[in-house]
NUROKOL-41378 format. One record per residue (C-alpha): x, y, z. Coordinates in Angstrom, 3 decimals. Layout:
% residues N
        c1        c2        c3
         X         Y         Z
...
***
This chain:
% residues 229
        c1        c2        c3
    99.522   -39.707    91.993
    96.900   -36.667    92.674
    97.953   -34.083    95.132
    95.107   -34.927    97.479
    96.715   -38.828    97.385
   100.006   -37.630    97.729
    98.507   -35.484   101.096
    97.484   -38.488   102.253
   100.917   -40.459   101.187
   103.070   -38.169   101.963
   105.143   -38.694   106.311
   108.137   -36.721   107.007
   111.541   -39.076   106.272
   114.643   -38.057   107.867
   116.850   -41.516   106.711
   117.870   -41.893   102.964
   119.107   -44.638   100.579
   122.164   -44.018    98.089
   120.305   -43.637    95.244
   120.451   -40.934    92.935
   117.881   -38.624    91.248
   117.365   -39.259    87.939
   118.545   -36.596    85.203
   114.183   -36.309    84.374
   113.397   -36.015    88.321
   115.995   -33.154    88.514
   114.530   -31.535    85.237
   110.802   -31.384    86.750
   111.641   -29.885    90.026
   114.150   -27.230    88.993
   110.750   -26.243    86.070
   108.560   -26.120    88.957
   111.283   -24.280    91.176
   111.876   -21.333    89.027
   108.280   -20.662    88.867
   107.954   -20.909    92.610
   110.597   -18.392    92.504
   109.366   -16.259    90.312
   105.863   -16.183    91.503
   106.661   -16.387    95.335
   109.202   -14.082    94.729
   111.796   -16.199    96.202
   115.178   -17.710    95.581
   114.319   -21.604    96.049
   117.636   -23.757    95.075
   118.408   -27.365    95.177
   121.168   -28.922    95.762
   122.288   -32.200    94.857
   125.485   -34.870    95.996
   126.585   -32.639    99.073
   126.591   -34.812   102.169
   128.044   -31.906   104.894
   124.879   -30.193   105.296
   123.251   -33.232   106.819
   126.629   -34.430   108.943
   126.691   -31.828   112.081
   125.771   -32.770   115.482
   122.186   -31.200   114.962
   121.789   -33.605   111.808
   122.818   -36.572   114.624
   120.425   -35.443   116.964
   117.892   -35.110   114.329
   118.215   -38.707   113.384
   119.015   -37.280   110.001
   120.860   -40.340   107.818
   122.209   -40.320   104.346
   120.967   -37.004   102.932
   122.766   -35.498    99.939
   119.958   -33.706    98.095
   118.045   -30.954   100.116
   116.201   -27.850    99.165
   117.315   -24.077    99.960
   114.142   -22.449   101.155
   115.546   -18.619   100.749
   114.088   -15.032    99.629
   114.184   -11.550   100.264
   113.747   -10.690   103.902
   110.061    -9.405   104.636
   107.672   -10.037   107.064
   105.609   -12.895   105.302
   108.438   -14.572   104.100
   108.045   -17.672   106.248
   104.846   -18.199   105.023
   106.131   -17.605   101.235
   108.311   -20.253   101.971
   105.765   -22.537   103.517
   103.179   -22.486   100.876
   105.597   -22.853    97.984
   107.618   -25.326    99.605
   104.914   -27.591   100.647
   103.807   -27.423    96.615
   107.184   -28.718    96.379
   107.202   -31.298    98.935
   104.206   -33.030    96.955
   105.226   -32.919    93.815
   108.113   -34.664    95.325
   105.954   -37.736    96.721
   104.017   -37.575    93.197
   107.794   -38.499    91.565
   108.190   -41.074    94.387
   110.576   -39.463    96.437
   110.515   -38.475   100.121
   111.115   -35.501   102.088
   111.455   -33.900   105.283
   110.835   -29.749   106.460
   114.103   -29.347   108.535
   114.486   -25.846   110.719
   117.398   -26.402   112.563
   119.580   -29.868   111.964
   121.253   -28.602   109.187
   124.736   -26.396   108.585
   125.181   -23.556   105.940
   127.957   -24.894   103.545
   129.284   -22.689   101.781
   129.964   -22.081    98.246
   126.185   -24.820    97.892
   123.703   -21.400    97.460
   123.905   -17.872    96.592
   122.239   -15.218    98.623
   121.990   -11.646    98.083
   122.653    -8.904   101.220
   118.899    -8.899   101.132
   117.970   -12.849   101.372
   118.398   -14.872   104.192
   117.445   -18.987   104.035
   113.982   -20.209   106.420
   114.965   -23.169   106.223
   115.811   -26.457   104.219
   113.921   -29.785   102.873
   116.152   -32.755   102.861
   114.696   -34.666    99.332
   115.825   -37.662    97.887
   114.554   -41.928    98.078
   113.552   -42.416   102.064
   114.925   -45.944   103.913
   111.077   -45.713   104.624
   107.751   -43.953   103.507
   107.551   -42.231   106.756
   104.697   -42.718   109.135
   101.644   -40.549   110.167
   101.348   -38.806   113.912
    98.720   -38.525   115.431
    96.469   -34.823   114.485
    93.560   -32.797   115.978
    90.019   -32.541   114.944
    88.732   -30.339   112.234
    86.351   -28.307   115.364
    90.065   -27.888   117.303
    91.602   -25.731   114.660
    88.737   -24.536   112.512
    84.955   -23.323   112.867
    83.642   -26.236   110.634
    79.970   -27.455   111.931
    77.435   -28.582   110.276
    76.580   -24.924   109.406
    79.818   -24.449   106.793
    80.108   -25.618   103.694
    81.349   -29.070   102.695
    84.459   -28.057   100.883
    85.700   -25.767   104.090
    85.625   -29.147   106.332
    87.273   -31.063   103.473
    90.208   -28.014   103.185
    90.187   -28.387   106.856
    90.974   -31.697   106.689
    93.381   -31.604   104.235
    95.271   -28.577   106.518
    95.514   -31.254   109.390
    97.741   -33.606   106.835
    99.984   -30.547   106.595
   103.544   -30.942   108.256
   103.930   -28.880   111.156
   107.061   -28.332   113.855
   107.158   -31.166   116.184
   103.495   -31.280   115.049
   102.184   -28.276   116.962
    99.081   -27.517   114.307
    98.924   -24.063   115.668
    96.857   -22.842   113.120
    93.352   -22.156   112.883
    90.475   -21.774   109.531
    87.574   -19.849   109.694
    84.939   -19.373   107.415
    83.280   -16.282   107.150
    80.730   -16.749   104.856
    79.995   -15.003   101.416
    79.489   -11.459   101.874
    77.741    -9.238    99.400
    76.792   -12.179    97.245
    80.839   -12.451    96.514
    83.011   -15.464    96.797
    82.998   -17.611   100.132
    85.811   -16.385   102.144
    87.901   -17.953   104.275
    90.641   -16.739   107.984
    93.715   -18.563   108.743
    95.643   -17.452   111.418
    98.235   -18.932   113.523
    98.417   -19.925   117.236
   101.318   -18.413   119.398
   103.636   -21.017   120.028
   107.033   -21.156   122.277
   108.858   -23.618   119.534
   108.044   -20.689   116.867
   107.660   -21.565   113.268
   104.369   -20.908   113.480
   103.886   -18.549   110.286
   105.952   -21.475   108.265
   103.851   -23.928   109.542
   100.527   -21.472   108.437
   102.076   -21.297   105.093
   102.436   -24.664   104.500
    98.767   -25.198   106.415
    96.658   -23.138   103.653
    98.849   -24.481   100.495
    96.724   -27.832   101.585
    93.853   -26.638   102.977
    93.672   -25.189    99.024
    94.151   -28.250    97.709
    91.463   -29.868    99.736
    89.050   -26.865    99.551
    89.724   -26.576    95.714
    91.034   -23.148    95.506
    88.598   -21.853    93.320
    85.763   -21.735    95.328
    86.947   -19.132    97.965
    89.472   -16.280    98.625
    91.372   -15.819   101.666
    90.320   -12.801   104.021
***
């Protein structure tokens, strides 16, 4: 599975089966999480068979079910942490539904066991992502249009719709998509560049949600054909 198909696969799944990750599932994502951590600057950890994270009356609420396996989204404390954790998250979230597995961004149904993560006096956790085989694939909600969050027209280039697009796949809380792309052309005969920005928003999360926005609007886009601004 291609990131863009697993984009398109990929619903949030808060109900899990029994089984296991397998020993070469584990191997993949803990490779792909100490580079996240080492080029995010972050201090990603998963943890696996620990059911009391998921068991609290928030998890209930939630409609959380049968997690075991979930992701520590953690890092040094700085301003654009959230959206650290939201672009390197999401780029583990995919890789996830390209290893058939399912996942769900979780801000608030879950409790802090201890002795399952080390932090430093200087990191603090965003958040978790419960991982593991869903009851379900998950199902799609319902999204805006491309011209609600973005500047695309017929004006912009192809590739800025189709990031666009690809941005309104992205997870957001209790699907708010407060974000919003705009292209600002090519100036000086450099590369195309590209605005996001985020919406204010009550529920917060909103520089999470941005994070995890451009890590598929770059996938969409194709990252090498502009530079953020």
């Amino acid at each position: 599975m291609e990131l863009l198909e697993a984009i398109s696969a990929r619903h949030s799944v808060r109900a899990y089966k029994e089984t296991p990750l397998s020993k070469e599932t584990v191997a993949i994502l803990k490779e792909k999480i100490d580079v996240f951590n080492r080029d995010g600057n972050l201090h990603i950890q998963l943890v696996m068979n620990e059911p009391k994270a998921f068991q609290g009356t928030m998890a209930k609420y939630g409609k959380f079910r049968g997690v075991t396996n979930y992701i520590v989204m953690a890092g040094k404390k700085s301003d654009d942490l959230d959206e650290r954790v939201g672009c390197y998250g999401e780029h583990l979230v995919l890789l996830a539904q390209t290893l058939g597995l399912n996942t769900c961004w979780v801000g608030l149904s879950y409790s802090k066991v201890p002795g399952t993560y080390v932090l430093a006096d200087s990191e603090k956790i965003a958040c978790y992502i419960a991982i593991g085989y869903g009851e379900t694939q998950g199902r799609p909600h319902k999204i805006k249009k491309p011209e609600q969050v973005s500047n695309a027209c017929d004006l912009t280039p192809r590739w800025f719709r189709k990031g666009v697009e690809a941005a309104l796949l992205a997870p957001t809380a209790v699907n708010q998509q407060k974000f919003h792309f705009e292209y600002v052309g090519a100036l000086g005969g450099g590369k195309h560049k590209v605005v996001a920005s985020r919406k204010f928003s009550i529920i917060g999360y909103t520089q999470l949600d941005l994070g995890i926005a451009k890590c598929h609007f770059e996938i969409g886009a194709g990252k090498d054909l502009f530079e953020w601004a």
